[in-house]
C-alpha positions as CSV (number, residue, x, y, z in Angstrom):
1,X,200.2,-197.1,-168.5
2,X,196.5,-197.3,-169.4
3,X,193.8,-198.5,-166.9
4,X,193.8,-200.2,-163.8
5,X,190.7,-199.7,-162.0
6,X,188.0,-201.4,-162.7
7,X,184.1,-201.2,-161.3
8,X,181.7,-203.8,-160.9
9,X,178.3,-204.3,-158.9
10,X,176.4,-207.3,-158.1
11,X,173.3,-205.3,-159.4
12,X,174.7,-204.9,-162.8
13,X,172.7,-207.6,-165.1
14,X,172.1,-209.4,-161.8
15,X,176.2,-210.7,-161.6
16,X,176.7,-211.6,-165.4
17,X,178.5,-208.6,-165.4
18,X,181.0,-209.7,-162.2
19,X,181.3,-213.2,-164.3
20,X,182.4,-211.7,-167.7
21,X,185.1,-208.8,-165.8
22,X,186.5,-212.4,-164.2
23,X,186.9,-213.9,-167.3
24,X,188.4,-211.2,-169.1
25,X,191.1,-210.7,-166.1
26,X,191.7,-214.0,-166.3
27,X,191.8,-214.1,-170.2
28,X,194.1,-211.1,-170.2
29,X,196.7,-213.0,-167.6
30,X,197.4,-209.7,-165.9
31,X,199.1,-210.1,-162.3
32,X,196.3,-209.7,-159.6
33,X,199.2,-206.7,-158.1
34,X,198.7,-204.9,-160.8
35,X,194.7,-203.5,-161.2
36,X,192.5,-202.4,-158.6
37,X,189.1,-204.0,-158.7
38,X,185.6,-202.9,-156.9
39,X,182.1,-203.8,-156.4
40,X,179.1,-202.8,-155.0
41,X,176.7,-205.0,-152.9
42,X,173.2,-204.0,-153.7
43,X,170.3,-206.5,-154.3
44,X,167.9,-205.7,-156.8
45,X,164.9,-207.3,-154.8
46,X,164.1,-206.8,-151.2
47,X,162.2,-209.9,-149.9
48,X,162.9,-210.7,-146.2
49,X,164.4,-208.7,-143.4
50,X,167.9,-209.7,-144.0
51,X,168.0,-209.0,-147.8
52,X,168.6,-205.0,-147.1
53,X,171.3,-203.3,-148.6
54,X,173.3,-202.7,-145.5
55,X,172.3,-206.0,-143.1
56,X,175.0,-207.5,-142.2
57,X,174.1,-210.8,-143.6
58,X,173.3,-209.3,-146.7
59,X,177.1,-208.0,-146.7
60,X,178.5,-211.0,-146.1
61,X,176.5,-213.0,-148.0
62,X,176.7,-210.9,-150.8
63,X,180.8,-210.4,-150.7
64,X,180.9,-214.3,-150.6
65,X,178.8,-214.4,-154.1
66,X,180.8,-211.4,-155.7
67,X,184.0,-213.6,-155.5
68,X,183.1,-216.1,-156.5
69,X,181.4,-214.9,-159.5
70,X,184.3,-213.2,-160.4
């Protein structure tokens, strides 16, 4: 069987880490139906208002990023 679940977080190497688990899915050619994949939305820094972990702009805007890095 082996795995199917894989873990990722924006906070891990500040989103490097979401770009290389993208590329190795991709490089693998593994059918999107079969593996389970999850991140976290976290941002390292807290600047402004917004950036909190649970604003809802932060969310959003930090969903938005995830995919695309992956």
């Amino acid at each position: 069987m082996g795995v199917n679940f894989f873990d990722t977080a924006e906070i891990y190497d500040f989103g490097v880490q979401e770009i290389n688990m993208g590329l190795a899915l991709k490089a693998l050619n593994v059918p999107r139906k079969d593996y389970v994949l999850a991140t976290k939305i976290l941002k390292a820094s807290i600047k402004g208002v917004n950036d909190g972990v649970l604003s809802r702009k932060h969310i959003i805007e930090g969903t938005r990023n995830s995919l695309k890095r992956l």
